[in-house]
C-alpha positions as CSV (number, residue, x, y, z in Angstrom):
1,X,0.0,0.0,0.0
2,X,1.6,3.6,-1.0
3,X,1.4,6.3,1.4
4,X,3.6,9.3,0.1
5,X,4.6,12.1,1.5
6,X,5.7,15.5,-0.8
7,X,7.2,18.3,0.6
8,X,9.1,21.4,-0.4
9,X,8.6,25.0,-1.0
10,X,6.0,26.8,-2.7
11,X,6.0,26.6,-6.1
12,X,7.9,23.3,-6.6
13,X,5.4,21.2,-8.3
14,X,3.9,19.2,-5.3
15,X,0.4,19.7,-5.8
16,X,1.0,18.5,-9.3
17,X,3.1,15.4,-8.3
18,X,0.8,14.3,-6.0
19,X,-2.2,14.7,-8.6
20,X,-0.4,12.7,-11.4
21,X,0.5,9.9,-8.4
22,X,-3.3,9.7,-7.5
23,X,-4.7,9.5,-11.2
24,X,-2.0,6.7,-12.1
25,X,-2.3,5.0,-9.1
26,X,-5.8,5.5,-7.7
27,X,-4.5,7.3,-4.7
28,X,-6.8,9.4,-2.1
29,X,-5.3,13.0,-1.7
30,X,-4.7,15.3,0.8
31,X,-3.2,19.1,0.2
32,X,-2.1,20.9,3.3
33,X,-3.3,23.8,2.2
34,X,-6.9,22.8,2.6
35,X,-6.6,22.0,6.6
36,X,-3.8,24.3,7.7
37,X,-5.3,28.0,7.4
38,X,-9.0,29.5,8.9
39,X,-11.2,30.9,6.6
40,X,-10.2,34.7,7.6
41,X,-8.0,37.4,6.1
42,X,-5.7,38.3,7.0
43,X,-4.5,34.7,6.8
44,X,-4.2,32.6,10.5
45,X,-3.4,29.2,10.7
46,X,-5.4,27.2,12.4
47,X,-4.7,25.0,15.7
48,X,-2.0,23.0,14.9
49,X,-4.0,20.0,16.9
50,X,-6.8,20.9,15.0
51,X,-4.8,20.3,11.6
52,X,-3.4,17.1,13.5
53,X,-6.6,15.8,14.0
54,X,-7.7,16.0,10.6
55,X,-4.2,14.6,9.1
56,X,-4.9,11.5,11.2
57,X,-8.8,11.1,10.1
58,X,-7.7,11.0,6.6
59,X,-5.2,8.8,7.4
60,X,-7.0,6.5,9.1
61,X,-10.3,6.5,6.5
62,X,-7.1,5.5,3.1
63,X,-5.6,3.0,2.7
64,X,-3.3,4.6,-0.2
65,X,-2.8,8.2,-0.1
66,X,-0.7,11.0,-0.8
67,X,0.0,14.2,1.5
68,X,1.4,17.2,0.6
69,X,2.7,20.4,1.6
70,X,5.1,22.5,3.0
71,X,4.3,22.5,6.5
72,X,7.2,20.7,8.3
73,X,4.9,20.6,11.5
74,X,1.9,18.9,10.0
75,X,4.2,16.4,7.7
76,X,5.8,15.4,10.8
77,X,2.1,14.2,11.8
78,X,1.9,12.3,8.3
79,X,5.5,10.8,7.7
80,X,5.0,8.3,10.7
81,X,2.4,6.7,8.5
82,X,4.4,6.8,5.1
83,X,5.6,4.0,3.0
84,X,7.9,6.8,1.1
85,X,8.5,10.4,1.2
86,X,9.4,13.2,-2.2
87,X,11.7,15.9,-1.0
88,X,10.8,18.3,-3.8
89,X,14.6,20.5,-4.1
90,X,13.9,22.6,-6.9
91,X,16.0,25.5,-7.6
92,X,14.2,28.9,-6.3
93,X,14.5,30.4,-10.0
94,X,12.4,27.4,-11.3
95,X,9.9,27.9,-8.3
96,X,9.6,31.4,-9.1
97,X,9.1,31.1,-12.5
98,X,5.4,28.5,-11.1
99,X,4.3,30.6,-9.3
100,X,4.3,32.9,-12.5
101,X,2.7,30.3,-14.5
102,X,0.6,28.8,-11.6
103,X,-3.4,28.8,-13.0
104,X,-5.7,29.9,-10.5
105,X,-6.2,27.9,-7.4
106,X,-10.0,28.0,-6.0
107,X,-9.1,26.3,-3.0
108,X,-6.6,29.1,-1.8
109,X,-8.4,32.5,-3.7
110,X,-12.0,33.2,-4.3
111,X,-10.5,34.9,-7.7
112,X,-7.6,34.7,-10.1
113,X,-7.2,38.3,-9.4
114,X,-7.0,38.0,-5.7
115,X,-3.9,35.0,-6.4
116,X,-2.3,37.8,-8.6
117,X,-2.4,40.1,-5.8
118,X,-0.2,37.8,-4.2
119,X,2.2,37.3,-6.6
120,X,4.5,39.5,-5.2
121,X,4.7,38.2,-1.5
122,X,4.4,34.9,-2.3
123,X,7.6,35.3,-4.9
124,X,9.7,36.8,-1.9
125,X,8.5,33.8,0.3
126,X,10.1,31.4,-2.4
127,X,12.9,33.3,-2.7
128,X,13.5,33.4,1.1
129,X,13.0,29.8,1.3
130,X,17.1,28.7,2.4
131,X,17.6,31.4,4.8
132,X,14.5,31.2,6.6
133,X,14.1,28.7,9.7
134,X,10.6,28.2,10.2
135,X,8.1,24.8,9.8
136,X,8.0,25.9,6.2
137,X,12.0,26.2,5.4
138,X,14.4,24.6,3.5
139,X,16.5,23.6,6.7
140,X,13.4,21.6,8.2
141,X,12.3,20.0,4.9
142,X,16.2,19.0,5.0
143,X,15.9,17.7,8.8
144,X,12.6,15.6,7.6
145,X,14.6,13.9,4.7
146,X,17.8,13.5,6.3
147,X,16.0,11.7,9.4
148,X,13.3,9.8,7.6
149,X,14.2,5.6,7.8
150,X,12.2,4.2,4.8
151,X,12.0,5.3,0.9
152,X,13.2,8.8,-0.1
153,X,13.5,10.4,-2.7
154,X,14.9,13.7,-3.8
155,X,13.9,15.1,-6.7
156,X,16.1,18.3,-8.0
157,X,13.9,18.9,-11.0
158,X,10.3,19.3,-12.3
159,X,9.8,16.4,-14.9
């Protein structure tokens, strides 16, 4: 049974890994995104149990799945359950250049204008990616690779 986890920074193609690995394989899905922040702008995340919680139902209700995201504290909750993990290490410049090209995602913006308006800080948060040191850094998507026991892979391109 595959259980996968992706992770990386924004803009590295995990959302569209994860959704070519579930078509080809018949694999539930489950994107970060959707679980991590409340409904209210500005943008708060939401309890970090709370998130928990809701990692572990989804879990619990596959049997093949993949999980994605960024969010080093809420893969943590994920990876224990993995058969593999995808350490997404694109260059920044090709991350950048996604976010550019990325269509409008419904699940994030109520508009494609509203995603555009973001264009700008989101492009600074991928380009801060390897000096920053939170959940959502390079240096703790590092740690969760380096430590993880079972299949890894690392994948330094978008194919």
């Amino acid at each position: 049974m595959k259980k996968i986890v992706i992770f990386g920074n924004s803009a590295s193609g995990k959302s569209t890994l994860a959704k070519t690995l579930c078509q080809q394989q018949g694999l539930a899905h489950l994107d970060l995104d959707t679980l991590a922040w409340q409904p209210e702008s500005p943008p708060e995340r939401c309890p970090l149990e709370q998130s928990q919680r809701e990692i572990l139902n989804f879990i619990h209700a596959e049997d093949c799945w993949v999980i994605e995201g960024c969010y080093s504290d809420l893969l943590s909750c994920a990876i224990d359950f993995s058969t593999e993990i995808i350490f997404m290490n694109i260059p920044i410049s090709i991350c950048i250049e996604n976010a550019r090209n990325r269509p409008w995602e419904p699940h994030k913006y109520t508009s494609k204008e509203q995603q555009d308006k973001n264009l700008d800080m989101l492009i600074q948060w991928i380009s801060d990616y390897k000096t920053r040191s939170d959940t959502f850094s390079y240096a703790s998507h590092e740690k969760l690779f380096d430590t993880y026991q079972g299949k890894k892979t690392m994948q330094t391109q978008n194919n």
